[in-house]
MARNUFI-686759 format. One record per residue (C-alpha): y, x, z; residue in three letters. Coordinates in pm, 1 decimal. Example, Ala and Ser with C-alpha at 12.3 -4.5 7.8 and 13.67 -1.06 7.14 Angstrom:
REM MARNUFI-686759
c2, c1, c3, code
-450.0, 1230.0, 780.0, ALA
-106.0, 1367.0, 714.0, SER
END
This chain:
REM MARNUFI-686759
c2, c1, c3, code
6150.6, 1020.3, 1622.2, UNK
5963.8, 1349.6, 1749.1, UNK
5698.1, 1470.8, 1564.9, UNK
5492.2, 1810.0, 1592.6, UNK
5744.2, 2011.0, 1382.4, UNK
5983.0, 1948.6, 1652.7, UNK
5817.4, 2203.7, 1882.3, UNK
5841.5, 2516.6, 1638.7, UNK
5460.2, 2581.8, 1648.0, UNK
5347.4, 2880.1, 1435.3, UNK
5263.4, 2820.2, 1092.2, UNK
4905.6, 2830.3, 1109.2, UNK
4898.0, 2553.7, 1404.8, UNK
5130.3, 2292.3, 1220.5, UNK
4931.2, 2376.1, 926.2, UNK
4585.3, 2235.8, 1101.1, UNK
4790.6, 1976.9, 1279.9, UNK
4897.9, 1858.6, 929.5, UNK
4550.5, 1872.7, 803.1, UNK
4439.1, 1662.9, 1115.3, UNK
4678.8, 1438.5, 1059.9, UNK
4830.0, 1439.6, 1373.9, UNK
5189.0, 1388.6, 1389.5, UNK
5339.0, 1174.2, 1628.3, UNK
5259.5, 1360.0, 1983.0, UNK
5147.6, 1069.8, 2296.1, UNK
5414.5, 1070.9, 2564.9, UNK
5227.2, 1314.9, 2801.1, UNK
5248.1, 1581.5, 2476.1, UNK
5655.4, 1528.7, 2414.8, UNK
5685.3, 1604.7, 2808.3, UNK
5420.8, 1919.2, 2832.1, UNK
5435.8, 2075.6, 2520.9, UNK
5817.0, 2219.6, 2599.5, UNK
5762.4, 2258.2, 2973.0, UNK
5423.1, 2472.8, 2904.8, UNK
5705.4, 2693.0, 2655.5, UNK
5954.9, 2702.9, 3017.5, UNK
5771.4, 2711.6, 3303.9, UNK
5501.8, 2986.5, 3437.7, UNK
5317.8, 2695.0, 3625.6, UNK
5281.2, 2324.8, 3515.2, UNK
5063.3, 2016.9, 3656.8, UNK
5031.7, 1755.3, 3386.6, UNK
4939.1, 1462.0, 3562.3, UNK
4859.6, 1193.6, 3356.1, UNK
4547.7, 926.1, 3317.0, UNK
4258.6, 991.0, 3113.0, UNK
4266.9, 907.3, 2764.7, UNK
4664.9, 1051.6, 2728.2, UNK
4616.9, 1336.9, 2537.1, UNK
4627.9, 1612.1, 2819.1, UNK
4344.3, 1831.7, 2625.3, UNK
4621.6, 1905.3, 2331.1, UNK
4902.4, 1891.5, 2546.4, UNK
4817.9, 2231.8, 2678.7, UNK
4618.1, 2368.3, 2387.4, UNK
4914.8, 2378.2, 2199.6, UNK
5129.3, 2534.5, 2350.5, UNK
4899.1, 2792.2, 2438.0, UNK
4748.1, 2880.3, 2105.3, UNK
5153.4, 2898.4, 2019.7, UNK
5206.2, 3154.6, 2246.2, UNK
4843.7, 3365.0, 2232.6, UNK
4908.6, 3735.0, 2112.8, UNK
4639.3, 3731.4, 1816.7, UNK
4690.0, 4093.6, 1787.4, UNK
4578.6, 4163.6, 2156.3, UNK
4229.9, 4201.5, 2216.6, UNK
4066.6, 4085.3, 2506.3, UNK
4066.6, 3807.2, 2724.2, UNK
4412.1, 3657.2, 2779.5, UNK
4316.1, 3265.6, 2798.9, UNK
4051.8, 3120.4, 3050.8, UNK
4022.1, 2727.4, 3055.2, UNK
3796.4, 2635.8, 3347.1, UNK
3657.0, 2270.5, 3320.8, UNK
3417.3, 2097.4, 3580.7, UNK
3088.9, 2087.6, 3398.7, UNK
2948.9, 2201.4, 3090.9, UNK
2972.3, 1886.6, 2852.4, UNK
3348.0, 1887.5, 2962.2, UNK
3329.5, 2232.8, 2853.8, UNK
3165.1, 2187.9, 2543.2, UNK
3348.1, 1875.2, 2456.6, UNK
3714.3, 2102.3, 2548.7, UNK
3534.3, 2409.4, 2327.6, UNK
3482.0, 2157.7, 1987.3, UNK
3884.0, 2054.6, 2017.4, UNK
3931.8, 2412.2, 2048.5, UNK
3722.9, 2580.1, 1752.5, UNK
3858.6, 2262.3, 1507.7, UNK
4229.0, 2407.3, 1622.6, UNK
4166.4, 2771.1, 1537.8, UNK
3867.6, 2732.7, 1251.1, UNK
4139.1, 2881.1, 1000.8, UNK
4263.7, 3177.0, 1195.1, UNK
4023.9, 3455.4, 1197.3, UNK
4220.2, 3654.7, 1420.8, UNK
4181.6, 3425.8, 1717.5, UNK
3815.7, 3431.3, 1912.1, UNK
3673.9, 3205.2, 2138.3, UNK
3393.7, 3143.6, 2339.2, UNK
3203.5, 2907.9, 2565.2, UNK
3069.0, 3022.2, 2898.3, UNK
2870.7, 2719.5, 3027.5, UNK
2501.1, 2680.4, 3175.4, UNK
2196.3, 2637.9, 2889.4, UNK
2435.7, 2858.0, 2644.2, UNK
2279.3, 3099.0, 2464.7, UNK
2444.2, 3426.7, 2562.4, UNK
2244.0, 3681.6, 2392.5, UNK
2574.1, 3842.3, 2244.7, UNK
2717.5, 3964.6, 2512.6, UNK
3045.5, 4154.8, 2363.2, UNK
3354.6, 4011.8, 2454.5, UNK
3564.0, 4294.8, 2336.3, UNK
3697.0, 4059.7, 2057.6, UNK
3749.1, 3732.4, 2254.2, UNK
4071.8, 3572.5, 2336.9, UNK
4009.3, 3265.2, 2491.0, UNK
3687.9, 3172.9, 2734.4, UNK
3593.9, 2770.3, 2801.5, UNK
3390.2, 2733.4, 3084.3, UNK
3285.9, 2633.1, 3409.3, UNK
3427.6, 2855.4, 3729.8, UNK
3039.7, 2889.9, 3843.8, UNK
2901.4, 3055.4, 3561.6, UNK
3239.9, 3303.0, 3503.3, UNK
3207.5, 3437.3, 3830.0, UNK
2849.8, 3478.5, 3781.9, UNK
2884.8, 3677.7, 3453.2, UNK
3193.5, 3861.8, 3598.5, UNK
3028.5, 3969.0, 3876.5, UNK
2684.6, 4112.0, 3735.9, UNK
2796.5, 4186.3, 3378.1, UNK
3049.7, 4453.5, 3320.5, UNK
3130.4, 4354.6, 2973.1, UNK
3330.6, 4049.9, 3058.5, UNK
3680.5, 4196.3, 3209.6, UNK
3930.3, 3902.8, 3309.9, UNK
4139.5, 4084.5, 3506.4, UNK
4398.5, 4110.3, 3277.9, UNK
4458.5, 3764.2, 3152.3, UNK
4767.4, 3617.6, 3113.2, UNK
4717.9, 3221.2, 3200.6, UNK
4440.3, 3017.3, 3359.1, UNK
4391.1, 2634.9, 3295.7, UNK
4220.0, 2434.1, 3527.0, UNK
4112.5, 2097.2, 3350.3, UNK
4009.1, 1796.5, 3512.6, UNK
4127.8, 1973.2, 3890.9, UNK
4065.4, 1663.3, 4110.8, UNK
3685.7, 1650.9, 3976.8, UNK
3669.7, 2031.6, 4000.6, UNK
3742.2, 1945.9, 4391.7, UNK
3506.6, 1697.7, 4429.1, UNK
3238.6, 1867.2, 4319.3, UNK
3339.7, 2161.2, 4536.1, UNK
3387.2, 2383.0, 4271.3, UNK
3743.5, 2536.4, 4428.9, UNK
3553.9, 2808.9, 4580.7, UNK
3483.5, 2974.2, 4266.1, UNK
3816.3, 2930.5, 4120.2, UNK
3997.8, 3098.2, 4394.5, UNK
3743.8, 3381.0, 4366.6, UNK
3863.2, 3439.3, 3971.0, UNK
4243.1, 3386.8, 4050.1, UNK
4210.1, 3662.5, 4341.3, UNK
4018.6, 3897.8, 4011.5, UNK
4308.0, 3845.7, 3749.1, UNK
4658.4, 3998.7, 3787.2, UNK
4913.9, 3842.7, 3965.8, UNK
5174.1, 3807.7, 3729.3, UNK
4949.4, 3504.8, 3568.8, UNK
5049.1, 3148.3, 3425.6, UNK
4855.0, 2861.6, 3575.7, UNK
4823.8, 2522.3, 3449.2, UNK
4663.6, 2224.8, 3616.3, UNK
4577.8, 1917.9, 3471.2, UNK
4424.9, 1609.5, 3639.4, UNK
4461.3, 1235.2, 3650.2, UNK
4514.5, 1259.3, 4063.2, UNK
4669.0, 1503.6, 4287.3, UNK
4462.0, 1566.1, 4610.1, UNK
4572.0, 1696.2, 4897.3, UNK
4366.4, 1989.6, 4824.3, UNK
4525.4, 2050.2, 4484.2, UNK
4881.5, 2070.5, 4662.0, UNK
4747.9, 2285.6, 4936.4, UNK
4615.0, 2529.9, 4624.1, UNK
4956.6, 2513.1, 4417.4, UNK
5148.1, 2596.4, 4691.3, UNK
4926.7, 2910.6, 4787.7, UNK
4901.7, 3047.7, 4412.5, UNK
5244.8, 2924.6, 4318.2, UNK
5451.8, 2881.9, 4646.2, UNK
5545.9, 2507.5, 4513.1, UNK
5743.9, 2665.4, 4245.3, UNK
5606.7, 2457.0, 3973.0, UNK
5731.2, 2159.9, 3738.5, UNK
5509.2, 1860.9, 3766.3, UNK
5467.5, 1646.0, 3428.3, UNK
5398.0, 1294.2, 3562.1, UNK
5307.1, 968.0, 3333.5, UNK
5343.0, 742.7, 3616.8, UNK
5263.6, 417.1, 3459.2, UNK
4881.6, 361.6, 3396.6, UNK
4794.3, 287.1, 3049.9, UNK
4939.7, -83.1, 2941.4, UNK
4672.1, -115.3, 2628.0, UNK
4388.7, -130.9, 2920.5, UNK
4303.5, -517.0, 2987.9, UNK
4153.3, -548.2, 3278.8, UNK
3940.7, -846.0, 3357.3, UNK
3731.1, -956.7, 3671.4, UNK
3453.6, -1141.8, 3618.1, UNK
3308.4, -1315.8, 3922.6, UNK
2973.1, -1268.2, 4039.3, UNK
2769.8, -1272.2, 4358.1, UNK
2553.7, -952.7, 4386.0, UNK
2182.9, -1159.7, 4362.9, UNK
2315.4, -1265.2, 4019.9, UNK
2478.9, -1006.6, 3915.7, UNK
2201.0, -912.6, 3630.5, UNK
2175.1, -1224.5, 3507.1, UNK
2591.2, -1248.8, 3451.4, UNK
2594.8, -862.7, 3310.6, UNK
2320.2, -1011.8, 3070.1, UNK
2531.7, -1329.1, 2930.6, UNK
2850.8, -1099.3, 2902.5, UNK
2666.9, -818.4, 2656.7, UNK
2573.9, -1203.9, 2475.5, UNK
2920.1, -1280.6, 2445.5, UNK
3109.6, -945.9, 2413.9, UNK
2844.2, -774.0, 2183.5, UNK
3055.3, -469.9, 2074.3, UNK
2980.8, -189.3, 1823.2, UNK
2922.0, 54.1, 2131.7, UNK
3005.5, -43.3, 2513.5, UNK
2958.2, 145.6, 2829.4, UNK
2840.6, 8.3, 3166.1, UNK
2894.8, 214.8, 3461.6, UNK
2701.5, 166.6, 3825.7, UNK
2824.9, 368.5, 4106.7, UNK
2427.7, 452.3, 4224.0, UNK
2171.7, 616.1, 4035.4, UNK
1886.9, 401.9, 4131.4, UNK
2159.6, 89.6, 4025.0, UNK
2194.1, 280.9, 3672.6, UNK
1824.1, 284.5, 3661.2, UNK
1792.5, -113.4, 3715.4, UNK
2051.5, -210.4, 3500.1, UNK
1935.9, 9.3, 3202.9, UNK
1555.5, -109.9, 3247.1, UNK
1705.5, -479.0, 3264.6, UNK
1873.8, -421.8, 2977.6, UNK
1588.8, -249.0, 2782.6, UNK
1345.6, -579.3, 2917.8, UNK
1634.0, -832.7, 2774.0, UNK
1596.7, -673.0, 2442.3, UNK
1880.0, -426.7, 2395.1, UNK
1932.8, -61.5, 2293.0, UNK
2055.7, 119.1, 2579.4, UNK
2138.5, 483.7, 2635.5, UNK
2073.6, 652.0, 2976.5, UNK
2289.5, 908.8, 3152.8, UNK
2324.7, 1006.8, 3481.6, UNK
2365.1, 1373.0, 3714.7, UNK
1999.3, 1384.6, 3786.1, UNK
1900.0, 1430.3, 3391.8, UNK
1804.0, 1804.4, 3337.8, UNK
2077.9, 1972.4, 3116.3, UNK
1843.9, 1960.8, 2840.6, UNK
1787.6, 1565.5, 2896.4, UNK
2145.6, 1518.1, 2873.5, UNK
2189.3, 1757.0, 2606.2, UNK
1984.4, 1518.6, 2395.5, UNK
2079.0, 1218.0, 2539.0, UNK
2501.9, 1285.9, 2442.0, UNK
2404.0, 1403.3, 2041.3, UNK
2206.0, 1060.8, 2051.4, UNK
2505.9, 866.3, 2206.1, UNK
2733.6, 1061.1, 1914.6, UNK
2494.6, 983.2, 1635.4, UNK
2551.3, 568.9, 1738.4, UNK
2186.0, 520.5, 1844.7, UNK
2284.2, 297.5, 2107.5, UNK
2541.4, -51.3, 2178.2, UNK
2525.6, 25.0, 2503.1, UNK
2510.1, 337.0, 2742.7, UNK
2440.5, 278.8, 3127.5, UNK
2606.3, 589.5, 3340.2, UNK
2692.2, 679.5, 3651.4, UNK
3022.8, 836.3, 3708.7, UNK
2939.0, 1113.1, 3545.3, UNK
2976.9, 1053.9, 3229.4, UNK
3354.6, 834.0, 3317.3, UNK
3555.5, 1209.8, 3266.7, UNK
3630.6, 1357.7, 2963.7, UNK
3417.2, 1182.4, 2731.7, UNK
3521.4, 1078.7, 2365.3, UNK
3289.7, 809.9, 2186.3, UNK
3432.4, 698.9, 1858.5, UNK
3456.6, 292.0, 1830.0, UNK
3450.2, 262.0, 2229.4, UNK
3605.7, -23.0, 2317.5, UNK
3446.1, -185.0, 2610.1, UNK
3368.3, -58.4, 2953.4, UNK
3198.8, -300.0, 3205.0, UNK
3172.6, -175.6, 3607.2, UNK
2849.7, -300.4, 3734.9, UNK
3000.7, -237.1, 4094.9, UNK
3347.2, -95.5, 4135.8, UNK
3306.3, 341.3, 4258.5, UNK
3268.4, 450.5, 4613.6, UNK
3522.9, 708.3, 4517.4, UNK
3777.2, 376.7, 4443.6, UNK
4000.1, 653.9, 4194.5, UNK
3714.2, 707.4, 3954.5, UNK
3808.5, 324.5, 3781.9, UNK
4090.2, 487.1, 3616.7, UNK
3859.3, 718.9, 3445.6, UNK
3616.3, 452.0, 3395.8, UNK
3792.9, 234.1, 3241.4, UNK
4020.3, 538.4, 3043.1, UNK
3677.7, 571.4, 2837.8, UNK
3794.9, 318.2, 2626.6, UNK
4180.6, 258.2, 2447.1, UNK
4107.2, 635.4, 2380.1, UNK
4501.0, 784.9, 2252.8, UNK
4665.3, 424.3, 2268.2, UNK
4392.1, 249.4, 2053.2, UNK
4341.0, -146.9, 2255.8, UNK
4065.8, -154.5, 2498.7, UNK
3894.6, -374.7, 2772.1, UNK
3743.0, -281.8, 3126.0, UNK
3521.4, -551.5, 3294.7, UNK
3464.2, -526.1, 3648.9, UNK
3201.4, -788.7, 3799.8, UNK
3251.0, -846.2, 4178.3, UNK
3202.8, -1081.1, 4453.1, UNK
3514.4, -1285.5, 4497.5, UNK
3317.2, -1337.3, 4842.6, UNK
3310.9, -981.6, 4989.9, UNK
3550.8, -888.0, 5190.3, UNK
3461.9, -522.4, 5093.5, UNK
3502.2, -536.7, 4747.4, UNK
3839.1, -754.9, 4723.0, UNK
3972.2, -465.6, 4971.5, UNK
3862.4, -204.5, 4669.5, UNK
3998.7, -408.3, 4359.5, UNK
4322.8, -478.7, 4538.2, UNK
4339.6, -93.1, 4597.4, UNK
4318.4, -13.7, 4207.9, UNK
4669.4, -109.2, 4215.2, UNK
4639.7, -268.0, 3799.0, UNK
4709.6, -653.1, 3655.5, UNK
4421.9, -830.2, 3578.3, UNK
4296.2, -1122.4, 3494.3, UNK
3983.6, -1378.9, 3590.7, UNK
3761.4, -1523.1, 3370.7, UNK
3389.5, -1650.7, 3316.3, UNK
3103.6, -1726.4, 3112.6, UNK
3092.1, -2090.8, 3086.7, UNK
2763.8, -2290.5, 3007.9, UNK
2832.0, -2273.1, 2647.5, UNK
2805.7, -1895.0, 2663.5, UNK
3191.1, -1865.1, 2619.5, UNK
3472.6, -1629.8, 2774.4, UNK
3666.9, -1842.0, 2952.5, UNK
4006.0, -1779.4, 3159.8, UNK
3942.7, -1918.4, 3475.5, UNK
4359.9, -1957.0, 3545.6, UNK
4382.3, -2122.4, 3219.4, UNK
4084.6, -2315.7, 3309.7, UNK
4255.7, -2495.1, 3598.9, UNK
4593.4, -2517.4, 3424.1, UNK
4328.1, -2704.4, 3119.8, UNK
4188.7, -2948.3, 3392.1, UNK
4486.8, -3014.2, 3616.1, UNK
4629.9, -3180.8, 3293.8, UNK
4337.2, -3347.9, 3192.4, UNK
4344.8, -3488.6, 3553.5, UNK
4694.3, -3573.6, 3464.6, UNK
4633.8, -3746.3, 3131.5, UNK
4335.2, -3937.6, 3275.0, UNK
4579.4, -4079.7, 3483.8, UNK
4787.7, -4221.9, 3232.0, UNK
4500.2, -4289.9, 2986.8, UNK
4272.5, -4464.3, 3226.7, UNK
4289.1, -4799.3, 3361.7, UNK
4520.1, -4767.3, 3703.1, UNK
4424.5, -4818.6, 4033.2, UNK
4631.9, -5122.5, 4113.7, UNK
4435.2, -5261.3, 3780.5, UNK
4111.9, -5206.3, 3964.6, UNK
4235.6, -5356.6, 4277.6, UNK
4362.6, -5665.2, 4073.5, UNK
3975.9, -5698.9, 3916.5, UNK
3835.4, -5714.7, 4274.0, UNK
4120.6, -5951.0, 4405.6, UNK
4035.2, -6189.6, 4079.1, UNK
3686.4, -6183.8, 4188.9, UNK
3770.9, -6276.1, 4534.3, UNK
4030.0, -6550.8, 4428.4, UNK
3831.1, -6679.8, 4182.5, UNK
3524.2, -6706.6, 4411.7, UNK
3734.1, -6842.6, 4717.4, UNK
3976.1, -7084.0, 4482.8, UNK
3668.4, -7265.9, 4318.2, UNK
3650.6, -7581.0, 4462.1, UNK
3424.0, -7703.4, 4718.0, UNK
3166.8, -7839.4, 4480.9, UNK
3136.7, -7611.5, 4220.1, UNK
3067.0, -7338.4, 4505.7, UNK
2673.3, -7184.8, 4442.3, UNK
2486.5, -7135.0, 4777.5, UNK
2522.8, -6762.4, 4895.2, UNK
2857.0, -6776.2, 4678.6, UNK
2964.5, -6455.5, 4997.8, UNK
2723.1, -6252.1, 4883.3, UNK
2739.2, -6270.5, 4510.0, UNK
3093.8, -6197.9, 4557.3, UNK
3014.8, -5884.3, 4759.4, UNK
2753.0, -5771.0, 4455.6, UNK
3012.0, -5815.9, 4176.3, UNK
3280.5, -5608.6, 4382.8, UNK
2987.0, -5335.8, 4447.5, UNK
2897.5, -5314.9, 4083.8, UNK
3260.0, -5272.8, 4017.3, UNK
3305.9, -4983.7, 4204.4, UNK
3011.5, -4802.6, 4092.2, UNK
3085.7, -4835.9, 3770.4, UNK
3417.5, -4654.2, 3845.6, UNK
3256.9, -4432.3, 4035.7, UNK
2998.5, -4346.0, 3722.1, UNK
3328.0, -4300.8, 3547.2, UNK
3497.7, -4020.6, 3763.9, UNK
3184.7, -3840.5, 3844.7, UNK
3131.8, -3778.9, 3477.4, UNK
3490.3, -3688.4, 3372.8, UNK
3419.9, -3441.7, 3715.9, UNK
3182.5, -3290.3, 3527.7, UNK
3292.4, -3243.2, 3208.1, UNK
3602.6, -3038.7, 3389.4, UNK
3356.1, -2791.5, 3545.3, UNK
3181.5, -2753.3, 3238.1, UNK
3568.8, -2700.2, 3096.5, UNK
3546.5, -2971.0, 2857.2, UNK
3799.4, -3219.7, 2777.5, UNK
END
């Protein structure tokens, strides 16, 4: 079996590994960690929620020149909390080396010291580098040795490419890039083959994650509320998140939420850095079962005890789900992502069927119970089948209303009662509703999936 001490890491990093307790390395780390040791450029691709963050750390703290001073690291990520979240992993790698600085270059940092004579590694976002390379003279990044570009495909999205290839055209040539990201854009091949002239290995974990269950829950967009409310009821987990593609949508489901009774965090990209500052050390501190986001918060994010994600409405951008629902089953832990749509709309049936994942349909029954709606029909199919053989058969009713009939025409002349015709008729029709009575009930007890 491989463990850490397979990849000959210095001393000092198998030492804080071993204090971590990390040992056995996720698929995407046995792949990356040697190829990162190989190869001058590498795109891990691999879904959120894999392990990409140490997968390059690694190898680059194992190969960092602690006697150098100076910048020879920069890790760019696409926005500050992915930043800071990136800079914690970092600082509890290197807390026990003194030798090895680092700091974080993100917006609403306090950069009052501004020597960077001593630092080896910067975590940031490409906007604010460029803006302290460019007016402050005491940051030099020309000569470092390797760039990482986390999260790339969000780092496109957000338009953020400009500033990248501004810093890459700064540093030396004769520079290591790594890329990591869940997709691979057009733009991001257009970009490796201009920096790297498609002389790089790609580290692919093709097969989304299997510990992921993904379940659909039906519901037509008038009632959509009301369903999200009796699935909290019936999943009620130690800390969910519920994701809306619209910030006005996050807005109604969180004040719907709030009005039903439940403790809900906020977060969305309209907050004020200091809003969301305040808002994420709540979310870490537990405050909250639930926390209602827009896409935002679906990269990058780690919330101990996670373990249920719930899309209000699938994402315009149809490739955010993976990191959606890659919030939970965080490093192969079990998970569950709940997506509520309209088996009706054309539209969204298009989207699901473009996630390209197994799922499975279910719903909250009358008694407030998760029910699988396949299993469901297999359940009254036999009951349909049993009542068969259990009830009285057809031919048996037939043979009550042909007795009533014989009996009524083989009575002889003199015992017949006037109107004898329509009696008859009355006894038949009182027959049938009765059996009528009879199946519309046991109807309804198999839509309310009873037996």
């Amino acid at each position: 079996m491989i463990n850490f001490k397979s990849f000959n890491l210095k001393p000092w990093i198998q030492n804080k590994l071993d204090e971590l307790n990390f040992t056995e390395p996720t698929p995407i780390q046995q792949a990356t960690i040697p190829a990162i040791s190989k190869n001058k450029y590498v795109i891990i691709n691999s879904s959120t929620g894999s392990g990409k963050t140490l997968s390059f750390l690694l190898p680059v703290l194992n190969r960092l020149n602690d006697k150098i001073e100076g910048i020879q690291t920069i890790i760019i990520t696409p926005s500050r909390e992915l930043g800071k979240q990136l800079f914690e992993v970092l600082n509890s790698l290197i807390e026990n080396n003194d030798k090895i600085n680092a700091r974080l270059l993100v917006g609403g940092e306090n950069l009052s010291n501004k020597s960077f004579s001593k630092t080896n590694i910067v975590v940031g976002t490409a906007s604010k580098i460029r803006t302290l390379f460019t007016n402050d003279t005491s940051i030099n990044i020309t000569n470092a040795k390797e760039i990482i570009i986390d999260e790339a495909d969000m780092s496109i999205d957000y338009g953020f490419f400009q500033d990248i290839n501004f810093l890459l055209q700064k540093i030396n040539k004769d520079l290591s890039i790594i890329i990591c990201s869940a997709t691979i854009p057009v733009e991001l091949h257009k970009f490796m083959q201009k920096y790297t002239h498609n002389k790089f290995k790609l580290i692919k974990i093709e097969k989304p994650l299997s510990n992921i269950e993904h379940i659909v829950i039906n519901s037509s967009k008038v009632d959509r509320l009301a369903t999200l409310s009796k699935l909290t009821q019936v999943l009620n987990p130690y800390v969910g998140i519920i994701f809306a593609s619209e910030k006005k949508t996050v807005n109604k489901v969180h004040e719907y939420l709030s009005a039903q009774g439940l403790k809900s965090a906020i977060i969305h990209g309209d907050m004020s850095s200091r809003e969301r500052k305040q808002m994420l050390k709540r979310i870490r501190n537990m405050e909250f079962q639930w926390i209602v986001a827009s896409d935002v918060l679906s990269r990058g994010l780690d919330i101990d005890g996670l373990n249920i994600v719930i899309s209000f409405n699938l994402p315009n951008n149809i490739e955010f789900y993976q990191h959606r629902s890659g919030r939970t089953a965080r490093y192969y832990s079990q998970g569950q992502s709940y997506i509520l749509l309209d088996s009706k709309s054309s539209e969204e049936n298009k989207k699901l069927n473009k996630l390209d994942i197994d799922y499975k349909v279910m719903k909250v029954n009358n008694e407030n119970e998760l029910v699988d709606v396949q299993e469901l029909k297999n359940s009254r199919k036999a009951m349909i089948s049993n009542s068969r053989k259990k009830e009285v058969p057809k031919d048996t009713f037939d043979n009550q209303i042909t007795q009533i009939k014989n009996r009524m025409s083989n009575a002889k002349s003199k015992n017949k009662k006037p109107n004898y015709k329509r009696k008859m008729k009355e006894q038949i029709t009182k027959l049938k509703r009765k059996q009528k009575q009879k199946n519309d009930k046991k109807k309804r007890r198999m839509r309310n999936g009873k037996k």
